[in-house]
Backbone as ProteinMPNN parsed JSONL, in Angstrom:
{"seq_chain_A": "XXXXXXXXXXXXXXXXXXXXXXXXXXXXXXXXXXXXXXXXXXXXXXXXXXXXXXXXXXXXXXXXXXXXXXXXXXXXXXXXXXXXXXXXXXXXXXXXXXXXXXXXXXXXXXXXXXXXXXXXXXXXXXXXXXXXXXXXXXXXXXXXXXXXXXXXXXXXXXXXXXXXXXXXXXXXXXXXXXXXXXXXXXXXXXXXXXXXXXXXXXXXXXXXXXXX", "coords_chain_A": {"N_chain_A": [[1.612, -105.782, 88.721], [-0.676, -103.493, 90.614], [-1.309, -100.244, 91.173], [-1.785, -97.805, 92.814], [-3.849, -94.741, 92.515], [-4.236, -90.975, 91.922], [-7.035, -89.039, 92.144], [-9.443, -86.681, 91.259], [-11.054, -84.912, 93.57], [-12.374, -83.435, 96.799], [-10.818, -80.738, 98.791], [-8.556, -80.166, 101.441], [-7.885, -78.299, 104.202], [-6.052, -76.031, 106.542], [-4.712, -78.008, 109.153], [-5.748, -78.15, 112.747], [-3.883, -77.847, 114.625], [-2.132, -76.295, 113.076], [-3.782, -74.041, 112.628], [-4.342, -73.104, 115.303], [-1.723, -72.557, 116.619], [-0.384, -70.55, 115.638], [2.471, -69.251, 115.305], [4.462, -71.181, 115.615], [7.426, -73.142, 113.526], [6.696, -74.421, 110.243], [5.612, -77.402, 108.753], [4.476, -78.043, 105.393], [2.617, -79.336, 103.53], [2.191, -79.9, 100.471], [0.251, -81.476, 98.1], [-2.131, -83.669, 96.933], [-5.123, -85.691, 96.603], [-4.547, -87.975, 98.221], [-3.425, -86.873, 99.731], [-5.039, -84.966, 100.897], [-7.329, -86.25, 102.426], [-9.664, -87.569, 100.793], [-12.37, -88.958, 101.015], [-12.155, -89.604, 103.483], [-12.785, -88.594, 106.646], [-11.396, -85.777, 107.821], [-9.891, -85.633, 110.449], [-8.833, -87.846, 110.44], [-7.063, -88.38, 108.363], [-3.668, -88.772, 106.989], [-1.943, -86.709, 107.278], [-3.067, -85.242, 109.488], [-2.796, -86.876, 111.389], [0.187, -87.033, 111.261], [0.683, -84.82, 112.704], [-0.547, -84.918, 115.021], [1.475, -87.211, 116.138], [3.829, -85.683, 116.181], [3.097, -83.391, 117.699], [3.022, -84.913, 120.29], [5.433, -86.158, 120.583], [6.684, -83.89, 121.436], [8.029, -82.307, 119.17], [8.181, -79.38, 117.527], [6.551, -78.47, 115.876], [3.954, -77.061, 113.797], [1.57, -77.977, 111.435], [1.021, -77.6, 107.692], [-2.106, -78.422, 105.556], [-1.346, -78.337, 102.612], [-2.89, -79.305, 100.55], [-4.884, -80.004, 97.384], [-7.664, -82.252, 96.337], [-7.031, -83.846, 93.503], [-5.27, -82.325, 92.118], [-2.652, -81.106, 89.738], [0.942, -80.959, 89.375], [1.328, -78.704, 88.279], [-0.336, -77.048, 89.257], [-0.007, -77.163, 91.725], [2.531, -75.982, 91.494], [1.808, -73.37, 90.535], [0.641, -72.485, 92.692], [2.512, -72.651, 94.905], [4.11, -70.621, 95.465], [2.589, -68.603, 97.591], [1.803, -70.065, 99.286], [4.407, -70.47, 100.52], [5.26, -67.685, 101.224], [2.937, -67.457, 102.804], [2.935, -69.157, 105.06], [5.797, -70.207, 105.504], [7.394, -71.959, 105.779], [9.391, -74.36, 107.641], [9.789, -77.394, 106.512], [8.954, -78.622, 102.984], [6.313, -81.201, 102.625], [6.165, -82.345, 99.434], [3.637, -84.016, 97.435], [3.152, -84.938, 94.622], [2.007, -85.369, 91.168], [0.607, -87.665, 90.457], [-1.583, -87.36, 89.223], [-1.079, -86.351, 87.227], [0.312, -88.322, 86.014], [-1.661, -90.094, 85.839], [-3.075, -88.362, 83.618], [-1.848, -88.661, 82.163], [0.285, -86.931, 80.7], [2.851, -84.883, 79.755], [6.093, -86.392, 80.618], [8.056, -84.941, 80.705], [7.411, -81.982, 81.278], [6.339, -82.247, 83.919], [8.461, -83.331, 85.444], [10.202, -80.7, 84.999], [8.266, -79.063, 86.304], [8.238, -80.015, 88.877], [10.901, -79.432, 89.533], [11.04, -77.008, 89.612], [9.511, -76.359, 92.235], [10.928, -77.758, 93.936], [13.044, -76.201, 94.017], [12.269, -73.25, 94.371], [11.362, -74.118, 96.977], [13.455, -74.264, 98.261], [14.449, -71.979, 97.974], [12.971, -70.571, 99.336], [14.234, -71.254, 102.211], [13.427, -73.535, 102.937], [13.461, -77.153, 103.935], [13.231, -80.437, 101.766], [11.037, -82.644, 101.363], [10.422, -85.446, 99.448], [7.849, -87.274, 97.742], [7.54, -90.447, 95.802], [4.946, -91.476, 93.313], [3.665, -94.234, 91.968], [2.462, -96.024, 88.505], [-0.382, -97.733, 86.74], [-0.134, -100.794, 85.309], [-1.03, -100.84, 82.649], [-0.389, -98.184, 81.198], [1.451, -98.591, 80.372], [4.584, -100.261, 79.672], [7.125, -98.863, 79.057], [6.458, -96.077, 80.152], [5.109, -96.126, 82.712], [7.782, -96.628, 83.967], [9.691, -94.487, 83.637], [8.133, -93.379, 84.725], [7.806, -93.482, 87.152], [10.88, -92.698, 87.489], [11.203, -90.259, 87.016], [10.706, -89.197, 89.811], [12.977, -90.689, 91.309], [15.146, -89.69, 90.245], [15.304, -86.949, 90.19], [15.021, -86.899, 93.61], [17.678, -87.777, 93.427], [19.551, -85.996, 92.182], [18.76, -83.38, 93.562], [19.954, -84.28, 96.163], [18.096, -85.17, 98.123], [15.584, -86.137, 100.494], [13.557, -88.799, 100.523], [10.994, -90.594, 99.529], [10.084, -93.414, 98.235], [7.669, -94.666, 97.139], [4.333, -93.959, 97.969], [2.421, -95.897, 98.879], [2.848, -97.904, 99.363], [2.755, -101.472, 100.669], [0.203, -100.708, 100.838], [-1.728, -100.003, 98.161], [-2.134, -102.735, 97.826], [-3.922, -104.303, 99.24], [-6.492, -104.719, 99.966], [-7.608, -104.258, 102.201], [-7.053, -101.904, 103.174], [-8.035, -100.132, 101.591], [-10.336, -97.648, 100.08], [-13.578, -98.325, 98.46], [-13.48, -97.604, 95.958], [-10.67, -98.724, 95.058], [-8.648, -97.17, 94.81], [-8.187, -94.788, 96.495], [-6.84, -95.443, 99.859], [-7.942, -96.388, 103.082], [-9.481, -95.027, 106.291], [-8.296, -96.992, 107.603], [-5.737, -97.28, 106.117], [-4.281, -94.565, 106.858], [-2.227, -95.01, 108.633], [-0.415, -96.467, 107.92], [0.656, -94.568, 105.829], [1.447, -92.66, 107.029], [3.772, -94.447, 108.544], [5.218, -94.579, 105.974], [6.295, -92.537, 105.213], [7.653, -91.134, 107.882], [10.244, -92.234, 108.389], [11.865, -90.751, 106.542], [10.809, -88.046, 107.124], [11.858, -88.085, 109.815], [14.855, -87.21, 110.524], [14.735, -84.595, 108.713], [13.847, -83.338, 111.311], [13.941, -80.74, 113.911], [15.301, -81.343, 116.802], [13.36, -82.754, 119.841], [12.7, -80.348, 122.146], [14.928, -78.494, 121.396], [14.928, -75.325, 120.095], [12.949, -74.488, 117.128], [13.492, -73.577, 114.116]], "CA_chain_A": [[1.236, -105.178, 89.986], [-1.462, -102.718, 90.485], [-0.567, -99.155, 92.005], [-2.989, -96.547, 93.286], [-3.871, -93.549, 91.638], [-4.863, -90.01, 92.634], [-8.684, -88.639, 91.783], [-9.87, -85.26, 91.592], [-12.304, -84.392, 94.633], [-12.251, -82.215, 97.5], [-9.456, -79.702, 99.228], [-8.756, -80.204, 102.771], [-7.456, -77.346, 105.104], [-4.762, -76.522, 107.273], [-4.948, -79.046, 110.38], [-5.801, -77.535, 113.322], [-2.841, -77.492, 114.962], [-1.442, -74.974, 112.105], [-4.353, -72.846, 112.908], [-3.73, -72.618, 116.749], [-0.146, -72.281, 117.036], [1.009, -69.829, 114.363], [3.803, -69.18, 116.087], [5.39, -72.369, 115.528], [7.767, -73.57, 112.743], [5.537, -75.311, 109.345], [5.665, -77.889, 107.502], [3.509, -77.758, 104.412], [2.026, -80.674, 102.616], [1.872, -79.494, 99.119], [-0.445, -82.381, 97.569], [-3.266, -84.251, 96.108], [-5.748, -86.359, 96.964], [-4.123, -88.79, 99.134], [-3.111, -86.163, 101.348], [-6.251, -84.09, 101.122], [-8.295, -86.318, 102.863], [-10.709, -87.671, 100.383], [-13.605, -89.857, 101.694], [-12.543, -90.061, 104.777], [-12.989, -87.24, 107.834], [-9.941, -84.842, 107.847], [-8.718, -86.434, 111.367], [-8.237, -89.365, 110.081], [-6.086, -88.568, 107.278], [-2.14, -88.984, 107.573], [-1.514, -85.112, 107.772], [-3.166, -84.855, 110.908], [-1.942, -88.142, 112.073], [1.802, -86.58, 111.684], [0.515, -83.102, 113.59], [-0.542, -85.466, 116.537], [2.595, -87.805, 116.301], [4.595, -84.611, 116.372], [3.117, -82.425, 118.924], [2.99, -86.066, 121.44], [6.648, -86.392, 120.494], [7.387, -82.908, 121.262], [8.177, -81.339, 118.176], [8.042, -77.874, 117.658], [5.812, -77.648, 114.596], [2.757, -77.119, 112.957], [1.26, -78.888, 109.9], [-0.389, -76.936, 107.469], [-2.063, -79.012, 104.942], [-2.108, -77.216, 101.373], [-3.252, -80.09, 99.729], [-5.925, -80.59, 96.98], [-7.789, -83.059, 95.6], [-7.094, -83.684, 91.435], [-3.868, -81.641, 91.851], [-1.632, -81.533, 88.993], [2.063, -80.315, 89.382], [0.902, -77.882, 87.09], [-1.766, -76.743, 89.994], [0.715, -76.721, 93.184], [3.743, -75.287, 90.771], [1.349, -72.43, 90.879], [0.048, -72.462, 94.484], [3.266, -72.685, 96.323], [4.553, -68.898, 96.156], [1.074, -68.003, 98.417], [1.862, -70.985, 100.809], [5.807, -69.612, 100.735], [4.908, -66.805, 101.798], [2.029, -67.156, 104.303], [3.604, -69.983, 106.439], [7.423, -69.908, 105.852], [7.267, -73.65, 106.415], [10.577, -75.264, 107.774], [10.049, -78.327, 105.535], [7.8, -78.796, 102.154], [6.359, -82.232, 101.686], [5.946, -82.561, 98.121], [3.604, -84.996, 97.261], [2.187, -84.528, 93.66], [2.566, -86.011, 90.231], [-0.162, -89.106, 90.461], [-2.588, -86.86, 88.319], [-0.129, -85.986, 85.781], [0.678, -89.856, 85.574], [-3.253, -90.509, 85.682], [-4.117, -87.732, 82.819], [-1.037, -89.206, 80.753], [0.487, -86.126, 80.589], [4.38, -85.395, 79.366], [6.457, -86.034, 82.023], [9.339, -83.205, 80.869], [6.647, -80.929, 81.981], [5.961, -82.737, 84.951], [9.678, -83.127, 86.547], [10.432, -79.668, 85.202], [7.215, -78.669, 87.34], [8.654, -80.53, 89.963], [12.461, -79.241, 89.475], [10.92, -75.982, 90.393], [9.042, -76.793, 93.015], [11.812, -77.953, 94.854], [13.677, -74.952, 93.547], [11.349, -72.487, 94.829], [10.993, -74.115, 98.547], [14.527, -74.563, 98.955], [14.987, -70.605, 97.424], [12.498, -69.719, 100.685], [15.367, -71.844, 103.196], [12.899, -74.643, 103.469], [13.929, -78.791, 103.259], [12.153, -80.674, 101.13], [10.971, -83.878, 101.53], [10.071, -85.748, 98.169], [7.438, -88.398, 97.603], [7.201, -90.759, 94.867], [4.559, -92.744, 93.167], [3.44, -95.616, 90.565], [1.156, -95.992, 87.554], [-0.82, -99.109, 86.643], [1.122, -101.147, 84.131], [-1.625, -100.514, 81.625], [0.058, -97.174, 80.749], [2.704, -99.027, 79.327], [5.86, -100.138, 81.026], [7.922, -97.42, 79.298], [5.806, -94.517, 80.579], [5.073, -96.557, 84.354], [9.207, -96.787, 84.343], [9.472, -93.086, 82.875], [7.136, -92.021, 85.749], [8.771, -93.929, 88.654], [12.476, -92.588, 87.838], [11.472, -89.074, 87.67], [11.018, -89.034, 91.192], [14.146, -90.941, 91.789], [16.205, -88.917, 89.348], [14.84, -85.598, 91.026], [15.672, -86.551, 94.988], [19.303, -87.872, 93.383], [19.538, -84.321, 91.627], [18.591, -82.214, 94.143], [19.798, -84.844, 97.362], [16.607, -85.249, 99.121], [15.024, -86.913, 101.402], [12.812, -89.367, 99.332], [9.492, -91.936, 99.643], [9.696, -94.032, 96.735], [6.226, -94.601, 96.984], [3.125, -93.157, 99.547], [1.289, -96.245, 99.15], [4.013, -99.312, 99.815], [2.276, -101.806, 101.547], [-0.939, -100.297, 101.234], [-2.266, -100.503, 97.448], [-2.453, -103.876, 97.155], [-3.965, -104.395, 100.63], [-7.88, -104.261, 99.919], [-8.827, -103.855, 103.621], [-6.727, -100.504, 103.389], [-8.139, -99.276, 100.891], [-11.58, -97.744, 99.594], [-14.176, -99.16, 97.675], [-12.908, -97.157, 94.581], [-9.508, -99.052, 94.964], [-7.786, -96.045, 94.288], [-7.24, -94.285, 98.155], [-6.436, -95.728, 100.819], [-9.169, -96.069, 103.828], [-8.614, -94.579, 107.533], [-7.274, -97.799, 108.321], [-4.287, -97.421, 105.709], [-3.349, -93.927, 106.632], [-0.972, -95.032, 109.704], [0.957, -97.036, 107.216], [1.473, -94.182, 105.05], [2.551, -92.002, 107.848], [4.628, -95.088, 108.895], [5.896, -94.943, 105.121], [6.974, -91.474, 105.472], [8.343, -91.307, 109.179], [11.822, -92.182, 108.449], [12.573, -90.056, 105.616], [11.001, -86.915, 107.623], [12.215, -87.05, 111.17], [16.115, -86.588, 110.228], [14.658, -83.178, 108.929], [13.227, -82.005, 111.613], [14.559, -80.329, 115.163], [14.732, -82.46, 118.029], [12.526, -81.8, 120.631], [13.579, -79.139, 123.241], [15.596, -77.642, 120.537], [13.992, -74.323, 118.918], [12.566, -74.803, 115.862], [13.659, -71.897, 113.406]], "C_chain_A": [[0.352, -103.967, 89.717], [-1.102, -101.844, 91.575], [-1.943, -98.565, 92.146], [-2.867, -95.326, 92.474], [-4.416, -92.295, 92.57], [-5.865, -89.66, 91.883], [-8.72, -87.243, 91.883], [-11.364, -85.504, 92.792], [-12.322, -83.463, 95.454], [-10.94, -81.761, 98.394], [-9.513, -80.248, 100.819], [-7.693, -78.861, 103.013], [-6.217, -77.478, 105.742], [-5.465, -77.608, 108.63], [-5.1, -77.807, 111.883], [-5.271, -76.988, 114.748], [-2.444, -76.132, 114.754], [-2.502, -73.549, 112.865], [-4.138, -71.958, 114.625], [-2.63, -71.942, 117.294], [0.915, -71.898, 115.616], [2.435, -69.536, 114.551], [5.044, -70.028, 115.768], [5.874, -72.675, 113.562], [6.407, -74.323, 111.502], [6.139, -76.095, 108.696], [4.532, -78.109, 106.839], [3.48, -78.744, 103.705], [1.648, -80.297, 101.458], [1.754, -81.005, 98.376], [-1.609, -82.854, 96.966], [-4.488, -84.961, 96.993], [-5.781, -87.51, 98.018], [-3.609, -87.795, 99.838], [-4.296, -84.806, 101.701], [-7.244, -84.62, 102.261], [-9.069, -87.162, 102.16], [-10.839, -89.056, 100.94], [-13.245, -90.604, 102.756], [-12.441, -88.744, 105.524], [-11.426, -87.349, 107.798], [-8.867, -85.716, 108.928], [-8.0, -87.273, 111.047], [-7.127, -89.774, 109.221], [-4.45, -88.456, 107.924], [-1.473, -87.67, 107.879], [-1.84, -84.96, 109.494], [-2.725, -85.837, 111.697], [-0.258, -87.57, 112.556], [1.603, -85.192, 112.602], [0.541, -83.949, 114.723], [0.947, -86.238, 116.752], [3.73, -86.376, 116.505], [4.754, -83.824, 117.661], [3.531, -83.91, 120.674], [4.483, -86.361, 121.679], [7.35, -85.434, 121.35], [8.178, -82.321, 120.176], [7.64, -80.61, 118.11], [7.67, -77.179, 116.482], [4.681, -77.966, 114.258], [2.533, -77.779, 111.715], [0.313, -77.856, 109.126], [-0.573, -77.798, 105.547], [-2.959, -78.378, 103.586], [-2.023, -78.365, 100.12], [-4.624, -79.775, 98.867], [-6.255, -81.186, 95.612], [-7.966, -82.839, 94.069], [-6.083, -82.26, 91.286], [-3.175, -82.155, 91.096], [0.06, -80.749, 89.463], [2.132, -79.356, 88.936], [0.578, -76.563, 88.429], [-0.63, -76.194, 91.143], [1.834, -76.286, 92.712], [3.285, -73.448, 91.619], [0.825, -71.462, 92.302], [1.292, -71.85, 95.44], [3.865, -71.374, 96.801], [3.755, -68.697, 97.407], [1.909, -68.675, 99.268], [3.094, -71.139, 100.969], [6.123, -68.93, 102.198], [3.611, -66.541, 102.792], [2.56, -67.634, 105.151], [5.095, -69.919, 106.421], [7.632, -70.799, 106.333], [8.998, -73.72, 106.248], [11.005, -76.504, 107.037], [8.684, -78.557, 104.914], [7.986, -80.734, 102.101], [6.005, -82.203, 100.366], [5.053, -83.539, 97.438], [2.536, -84.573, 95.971], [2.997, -85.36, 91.999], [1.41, -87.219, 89.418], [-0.962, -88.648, 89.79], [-1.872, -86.764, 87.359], [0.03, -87.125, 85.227], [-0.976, -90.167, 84.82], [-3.404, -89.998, 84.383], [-2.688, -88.38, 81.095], [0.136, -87.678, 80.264], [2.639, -85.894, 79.839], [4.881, -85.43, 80.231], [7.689, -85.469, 81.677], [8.766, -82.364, 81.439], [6.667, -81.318, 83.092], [7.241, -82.837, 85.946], [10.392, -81.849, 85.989], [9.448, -78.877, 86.44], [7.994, -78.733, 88.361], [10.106, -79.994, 90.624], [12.13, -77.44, 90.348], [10.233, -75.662, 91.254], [9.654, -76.828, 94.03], [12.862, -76.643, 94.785], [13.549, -73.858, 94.8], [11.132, -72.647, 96.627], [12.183, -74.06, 99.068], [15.229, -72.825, 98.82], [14.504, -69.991, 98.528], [13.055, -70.768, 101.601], [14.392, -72.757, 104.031], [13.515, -75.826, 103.104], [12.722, -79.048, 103.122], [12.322, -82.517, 101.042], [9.9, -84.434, 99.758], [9.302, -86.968, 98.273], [7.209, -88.935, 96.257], [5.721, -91.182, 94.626], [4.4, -93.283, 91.954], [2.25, -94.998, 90.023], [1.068, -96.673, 87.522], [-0.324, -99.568, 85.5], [0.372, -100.877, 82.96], [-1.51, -99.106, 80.585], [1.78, -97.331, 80.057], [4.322, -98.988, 80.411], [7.063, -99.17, 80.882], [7.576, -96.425, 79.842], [5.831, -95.174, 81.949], [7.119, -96.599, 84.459], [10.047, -95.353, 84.445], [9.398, -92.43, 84.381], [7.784, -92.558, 87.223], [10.474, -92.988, 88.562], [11.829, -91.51, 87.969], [11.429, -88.427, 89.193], [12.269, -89.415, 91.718], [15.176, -90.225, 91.756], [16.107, -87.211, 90.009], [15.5, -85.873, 92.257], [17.232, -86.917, 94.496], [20.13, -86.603, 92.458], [20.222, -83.664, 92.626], [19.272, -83.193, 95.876], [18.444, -84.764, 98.574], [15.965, -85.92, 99.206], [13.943, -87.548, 100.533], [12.114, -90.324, 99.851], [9.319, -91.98, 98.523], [8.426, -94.12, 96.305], [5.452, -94.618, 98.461], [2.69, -94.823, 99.669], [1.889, -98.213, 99.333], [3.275, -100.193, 100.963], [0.736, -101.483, 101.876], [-2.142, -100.275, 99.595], [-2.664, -101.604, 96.815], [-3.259, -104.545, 98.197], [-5.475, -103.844, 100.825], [-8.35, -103.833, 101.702], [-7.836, -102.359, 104.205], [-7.41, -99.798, 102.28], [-9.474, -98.993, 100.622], [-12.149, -98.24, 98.547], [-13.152, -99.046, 96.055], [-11.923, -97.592, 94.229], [-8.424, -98.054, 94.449], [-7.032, -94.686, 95.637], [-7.885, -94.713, 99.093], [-7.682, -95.547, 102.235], [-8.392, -95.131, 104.836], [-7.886, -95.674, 108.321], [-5.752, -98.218, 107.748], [-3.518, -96.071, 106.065], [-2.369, -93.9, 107.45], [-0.041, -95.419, 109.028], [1.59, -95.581, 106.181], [2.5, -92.778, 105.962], [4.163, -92.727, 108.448], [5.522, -95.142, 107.519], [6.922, -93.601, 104.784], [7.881, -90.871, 106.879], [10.048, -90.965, 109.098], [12.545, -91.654, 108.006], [12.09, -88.904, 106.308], [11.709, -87.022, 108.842], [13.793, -86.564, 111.022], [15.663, -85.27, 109.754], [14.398, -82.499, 110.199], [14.222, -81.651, 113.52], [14.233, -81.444, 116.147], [14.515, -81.714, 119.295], [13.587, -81.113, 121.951], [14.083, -78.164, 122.382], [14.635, -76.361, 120.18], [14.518, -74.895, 117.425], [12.349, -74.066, 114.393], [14.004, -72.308, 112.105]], "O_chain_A": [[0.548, -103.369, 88.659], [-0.694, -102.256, 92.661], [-2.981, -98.922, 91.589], [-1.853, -95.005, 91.854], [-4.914, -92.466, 93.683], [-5.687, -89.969, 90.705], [-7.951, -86.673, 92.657], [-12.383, -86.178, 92.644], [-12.283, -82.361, 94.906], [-10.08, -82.614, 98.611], [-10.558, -80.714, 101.273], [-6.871, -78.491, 102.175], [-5.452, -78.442, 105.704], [-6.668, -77.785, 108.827], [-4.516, -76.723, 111.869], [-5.744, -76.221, 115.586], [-2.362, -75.183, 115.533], [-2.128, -72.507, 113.403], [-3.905, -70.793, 114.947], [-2.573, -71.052, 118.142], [1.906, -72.301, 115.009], [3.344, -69.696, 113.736], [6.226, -69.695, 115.686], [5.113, -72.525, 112.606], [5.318, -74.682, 111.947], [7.132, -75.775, 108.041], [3.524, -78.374, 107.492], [4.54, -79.058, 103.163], [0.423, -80.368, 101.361], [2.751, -81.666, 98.083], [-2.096, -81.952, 96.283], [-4.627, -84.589, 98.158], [-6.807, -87.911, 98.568], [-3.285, -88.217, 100.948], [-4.254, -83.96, 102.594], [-7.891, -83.835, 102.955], [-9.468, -87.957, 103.011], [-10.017, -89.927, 101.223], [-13.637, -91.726, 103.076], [-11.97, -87.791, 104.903], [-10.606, -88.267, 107.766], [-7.766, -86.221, 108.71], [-6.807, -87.477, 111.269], [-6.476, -90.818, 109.175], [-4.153, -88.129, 109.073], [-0.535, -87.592, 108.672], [-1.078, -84.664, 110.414], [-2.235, -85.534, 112.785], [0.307, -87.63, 113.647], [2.583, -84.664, 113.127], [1.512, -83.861, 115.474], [1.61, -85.752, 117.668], [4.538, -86.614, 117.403], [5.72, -83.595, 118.389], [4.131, -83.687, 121.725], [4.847, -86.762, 122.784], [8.366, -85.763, 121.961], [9.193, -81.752, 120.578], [6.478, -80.68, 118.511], [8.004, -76.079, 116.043], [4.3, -79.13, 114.376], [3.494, -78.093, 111.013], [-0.735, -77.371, 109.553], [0.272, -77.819, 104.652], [-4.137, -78.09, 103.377], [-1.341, -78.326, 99.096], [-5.54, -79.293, 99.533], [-5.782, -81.026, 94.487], [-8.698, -82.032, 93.497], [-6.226, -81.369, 90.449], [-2.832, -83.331, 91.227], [-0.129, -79.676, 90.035], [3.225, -78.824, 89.126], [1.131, -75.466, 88.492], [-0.444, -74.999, 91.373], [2.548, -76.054, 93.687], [3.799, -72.734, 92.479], [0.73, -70.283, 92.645], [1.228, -70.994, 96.322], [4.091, -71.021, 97.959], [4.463, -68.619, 98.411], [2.706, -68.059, 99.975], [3.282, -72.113, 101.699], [6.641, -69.154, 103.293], [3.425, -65.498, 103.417], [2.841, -66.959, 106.141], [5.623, -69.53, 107.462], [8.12, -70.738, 107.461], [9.7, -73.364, 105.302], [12.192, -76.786, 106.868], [7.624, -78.677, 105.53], [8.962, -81.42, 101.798], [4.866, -81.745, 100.455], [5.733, -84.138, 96.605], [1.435, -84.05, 96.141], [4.152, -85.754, 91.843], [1.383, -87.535, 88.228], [-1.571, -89.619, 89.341], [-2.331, -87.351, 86.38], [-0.06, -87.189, 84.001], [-1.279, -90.381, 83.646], [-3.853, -90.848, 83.614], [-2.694, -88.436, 79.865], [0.726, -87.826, 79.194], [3.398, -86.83, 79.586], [4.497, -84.626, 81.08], [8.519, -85.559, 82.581], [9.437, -81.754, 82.271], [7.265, -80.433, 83.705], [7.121, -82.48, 87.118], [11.477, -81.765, 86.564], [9.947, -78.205, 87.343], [8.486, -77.712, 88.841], [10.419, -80.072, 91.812], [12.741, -76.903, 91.272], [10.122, -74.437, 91.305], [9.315, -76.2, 95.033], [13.394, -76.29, 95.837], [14.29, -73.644, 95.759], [10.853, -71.729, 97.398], [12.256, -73.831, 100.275], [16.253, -72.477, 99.408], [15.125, -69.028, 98.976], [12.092, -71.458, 101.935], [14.37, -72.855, 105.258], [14.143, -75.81, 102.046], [11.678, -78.621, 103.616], [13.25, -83.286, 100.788], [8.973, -83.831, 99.217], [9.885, -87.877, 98.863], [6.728, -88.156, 95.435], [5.08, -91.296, 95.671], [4.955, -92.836, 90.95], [1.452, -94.15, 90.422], [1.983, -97.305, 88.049], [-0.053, -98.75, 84.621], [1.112, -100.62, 82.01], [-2.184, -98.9, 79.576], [2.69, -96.651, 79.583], [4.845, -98.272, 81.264], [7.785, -98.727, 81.775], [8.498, -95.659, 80.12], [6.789, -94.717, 82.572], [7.434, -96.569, 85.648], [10.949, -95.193, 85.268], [10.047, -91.572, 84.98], [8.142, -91.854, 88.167], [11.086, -92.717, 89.595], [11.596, -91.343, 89.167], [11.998, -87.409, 89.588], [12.787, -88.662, 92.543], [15.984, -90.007, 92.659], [17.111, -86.518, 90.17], [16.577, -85.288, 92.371], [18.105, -86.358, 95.159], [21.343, -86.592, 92.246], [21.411, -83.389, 92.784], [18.925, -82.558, 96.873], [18.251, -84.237, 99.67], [15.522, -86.533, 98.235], [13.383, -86.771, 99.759], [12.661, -90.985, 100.734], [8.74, -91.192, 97.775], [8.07, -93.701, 95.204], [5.772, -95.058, 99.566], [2.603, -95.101, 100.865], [1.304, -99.295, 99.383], [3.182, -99.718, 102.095], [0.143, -101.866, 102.884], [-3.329, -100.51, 99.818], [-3.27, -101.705, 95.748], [-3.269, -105.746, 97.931], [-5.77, -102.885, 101.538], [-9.321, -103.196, 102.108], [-7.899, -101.885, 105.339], [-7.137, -98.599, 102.23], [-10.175, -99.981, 100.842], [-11.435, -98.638, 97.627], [-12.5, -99.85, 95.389], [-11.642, -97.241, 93.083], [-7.472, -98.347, 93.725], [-5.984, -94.041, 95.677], [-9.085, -94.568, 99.326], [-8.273, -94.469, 102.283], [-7.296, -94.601, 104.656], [-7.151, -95.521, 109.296], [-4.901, -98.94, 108.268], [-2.32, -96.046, 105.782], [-1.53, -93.009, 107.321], [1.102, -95.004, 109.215], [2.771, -95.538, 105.838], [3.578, -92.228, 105.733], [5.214, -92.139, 108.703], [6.606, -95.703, 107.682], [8.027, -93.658, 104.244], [8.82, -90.108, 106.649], [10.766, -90.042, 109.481], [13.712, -91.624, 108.396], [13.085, -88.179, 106.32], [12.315, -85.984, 109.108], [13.994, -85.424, 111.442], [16.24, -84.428, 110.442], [14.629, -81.297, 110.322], [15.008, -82.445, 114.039], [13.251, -82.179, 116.248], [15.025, -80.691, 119.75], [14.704, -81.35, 122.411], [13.733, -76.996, 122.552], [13.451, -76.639, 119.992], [15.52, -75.357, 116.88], [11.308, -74.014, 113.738], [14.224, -71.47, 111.231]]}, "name": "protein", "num_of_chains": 1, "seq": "XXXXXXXXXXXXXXXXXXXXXXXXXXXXXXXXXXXXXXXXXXXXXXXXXXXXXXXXXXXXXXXXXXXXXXXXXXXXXXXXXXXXXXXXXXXXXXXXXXXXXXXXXXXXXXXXXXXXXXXXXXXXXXXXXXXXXXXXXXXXXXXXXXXXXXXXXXXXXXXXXXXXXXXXXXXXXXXXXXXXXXXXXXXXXXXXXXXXXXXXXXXXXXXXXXXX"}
């Protein structure tokens, strides 16, 4: 089976939700390339997809998306104090790792990264939502087996909310995906909001409720 990978390219922003309505609760997309955006327009991507599904729902939060592209764990280890402490997000998604897999990297470093990561968001009285993903079997099926548990072994750690993989249903699925076969077009990112859905809304307030 062939998995998707993450790329280095460009950063995307907060959504412009986040920017409107500071006021409101955050959740923070600490990620890569598949949640940056790349090569397709910002709207389109699954961040802002969950801001609109949210606010239409009535939920009582903002998205702010501190993703970017050719993020290592390494990269958003470093990042996340700042985006801690500016937004004070109610729940971190987590979605990072797929470069570290990509560059081959060790993965003790990589789910220690990760160990404090989750550490760190849950130390500022945020939940943390955890995403996995795959490598292509050509990295050897001990290291692709390696790189799948540490995500598993992490949300059964730390109990948390977990997406085995972003791209379920959607990397093998050429008319979701771009040329590069590597992310996902604008016509796969409903599925990956639909692949994340179930594991966030149990976090979050239900509407009417305040959202603190």
């Amino acid at each position: 089976m062939i998995f998707a990978l993450v790329s280095a390219a460009s950063a995307a922003d907060a959504t412009p939700q986040a920017r409107q309505d500071p006021a409101r609760p955050a959740i923070v997309v600490l990620g890569d390339s598949l949640s940056a955006g790349y090569g397709i327009k910002i709207q389109q991507g699954w961040v802002n997809l969950l801001a609109q599904r949210l606010a239409s729902e009535g939920y009582g939060y903002r998205v702010v998306n501190a993703s970017v592209s050719g993020e290592t764990t390494q990269g958003g280890l470093a990042r996340l104090p700042r985006a801690l402490e500016t937004h004070k997000p109610a729940i971190v998604i987590v979605e990072l790792g797929g470069n570290d897999g990509l560059r081959g990297l060790q993965l003790a470093a990589s789910r220690d990264n990760l160990a404090k990561i989750i550490e760190k968001a849950r130390s500022a009285k945020a939940q943390v939502l955890l995403v996995g993903m795959m490598i292509p079997p050509n990295y050897g099926p001990r290291y692709g087996e390696d790189f799948r548990k540490m995500f598993s072994d992490l949300a059964g750690k730390y109990s948390l909310a977990f997406v085995p993989f972003l791209l379920d249903q959607i990397a093998l699925n050429p008319e979701l995906m771009q040329a590069d076969g590597i992310h996902p077009n604008s016509a796969g990112q409903p599925q990956i909001l639909k692949n994340l859905w179930p594991e966030l809304k149990p976090l979050l307030v239900a509407p009417g409720k305040p959202a603190s």
